[in-house]
N, C-alpha and C positions, 0 to 999 in steps of 0.2 A: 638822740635825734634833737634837733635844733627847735625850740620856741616852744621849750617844756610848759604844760600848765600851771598853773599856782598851784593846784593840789599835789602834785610831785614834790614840792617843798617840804611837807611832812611826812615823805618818806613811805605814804602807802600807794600808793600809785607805779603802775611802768606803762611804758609804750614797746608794744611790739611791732613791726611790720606787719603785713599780711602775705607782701608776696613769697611766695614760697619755691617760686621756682630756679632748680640749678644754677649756680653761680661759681664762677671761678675763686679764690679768697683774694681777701682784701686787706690788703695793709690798713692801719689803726689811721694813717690820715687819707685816706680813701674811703674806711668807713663813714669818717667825720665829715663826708661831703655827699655820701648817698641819697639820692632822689628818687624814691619811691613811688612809681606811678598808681593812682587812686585804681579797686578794682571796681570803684560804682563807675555807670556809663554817666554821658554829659548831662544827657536830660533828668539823672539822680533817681531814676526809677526802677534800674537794673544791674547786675553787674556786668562788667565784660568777660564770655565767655574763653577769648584766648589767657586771661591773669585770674580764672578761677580753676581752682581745681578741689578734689575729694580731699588732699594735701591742707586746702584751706580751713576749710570745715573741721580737720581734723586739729590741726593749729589752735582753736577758737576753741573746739572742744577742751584740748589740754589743758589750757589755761581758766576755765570754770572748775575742774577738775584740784587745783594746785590747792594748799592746805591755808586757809583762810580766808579765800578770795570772798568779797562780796559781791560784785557782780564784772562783766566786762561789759565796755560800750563800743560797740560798732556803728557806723550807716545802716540808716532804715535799711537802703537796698542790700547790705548783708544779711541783716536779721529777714529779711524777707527768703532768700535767697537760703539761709541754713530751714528757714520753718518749709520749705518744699521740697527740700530734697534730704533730710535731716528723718532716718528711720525712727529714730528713739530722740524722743521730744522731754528724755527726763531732764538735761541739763539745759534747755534753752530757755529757764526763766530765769537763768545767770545771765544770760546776753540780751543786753537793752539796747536800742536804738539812741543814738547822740547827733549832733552835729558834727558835722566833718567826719572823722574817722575811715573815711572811704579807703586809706592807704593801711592804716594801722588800728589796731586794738588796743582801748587802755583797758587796763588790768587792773581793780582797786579793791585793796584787801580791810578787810575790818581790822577794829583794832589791835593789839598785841593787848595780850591778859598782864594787868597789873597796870598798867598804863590808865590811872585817874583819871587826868587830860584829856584823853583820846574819845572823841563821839563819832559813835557810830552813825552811818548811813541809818536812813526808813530801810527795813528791808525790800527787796522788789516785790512787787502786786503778785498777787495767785496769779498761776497760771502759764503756759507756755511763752506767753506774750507774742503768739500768734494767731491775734482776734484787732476787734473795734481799733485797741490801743494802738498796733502798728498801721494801721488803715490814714488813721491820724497823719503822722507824718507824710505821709503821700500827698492828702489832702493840703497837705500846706504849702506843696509845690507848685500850686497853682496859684498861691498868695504872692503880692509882692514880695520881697526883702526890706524887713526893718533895716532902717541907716545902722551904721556900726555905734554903736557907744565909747566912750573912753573906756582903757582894757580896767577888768579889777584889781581894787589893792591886795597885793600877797597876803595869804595869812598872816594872823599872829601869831608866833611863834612861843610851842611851851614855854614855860618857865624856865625848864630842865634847858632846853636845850639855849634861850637866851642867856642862860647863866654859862651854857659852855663856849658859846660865842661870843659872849663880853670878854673873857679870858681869852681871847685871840685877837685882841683890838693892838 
């Protein structure tokens, strides 16, 4: 997908879509232009029930589920949305609320073992993370919007890997 994060750059991050429903296939530059419509509604407090389904939920689950993941970030109005209709509340302290995300789940995995370099995330807070903490997010949609800032600078890049990218200059 187009307008990767800087943390994609080291390689532990993906983005997934969310929508999940039926589609014809897509040629690799048809993929390369897909637009993904958000499944949170306008006013950012709900999701829209025609682009959710049990399909989604299940998507979201898989992905806490994958072997290393450290947590996924979605829209408050997802994580809202998985903590009420979600029977089994054991994997949803993997799924945090972010910005934006309304279309898609990022997927960020801890480190690879051996990997000196590599720092781990805080792990996520006890708990379901369906209490006060998501309440939060809600509340802040009543706030204005901070102006945008200038975007941040990319990581710095390992060692390992600037040394494998100086040999391709």
């Amino acid at each position: 997908m187009a307008g990767l994060h800087a943390s994609h750059m080291l390689g532990l991050d993906a983005d997934v879509w969310l929508d999940v429903r039926p589609k014809a296939p897509l040629s690799p530059a048809q993929r390369n232009g897909v637009e993904v419509e958000s499944l949170v509604t306008p006013d950012g407090r709900g999701v829209e029930p025609e682009r959710w389904s049990p399909g989604t939920e299940r998507l979201i689950r898989l992905a806490t589920e994958l072997p290393g993941v450290d947590r996924v970030l979605v829209n408050a109005a997802i994580k809202r949305k998985l903590c009420q209709t979600s029977a089994d509340r054991s994997w949803l302290h993997l799924v945090r609320p972010w910005y934006g995300h309304g279309a898609h789940m990022h997927i960020h995995f801890r480190c690879p073992a051996g990997q000196s370099e590599c720092r781990d995330q805080s792990p996520p807070p006890p708990g379901d993370g369906c209490d006060a903490s998501l309440d939060w997010w809600f509340a802040r949609l009543d706030q204005p919007a901070p102006p945008p800032g200038p975007p941040a600078p990319p990581p710095k890049l390992p060692s390992a890997c600037a040394a494998i990218m100086a040999g391709h200059d």
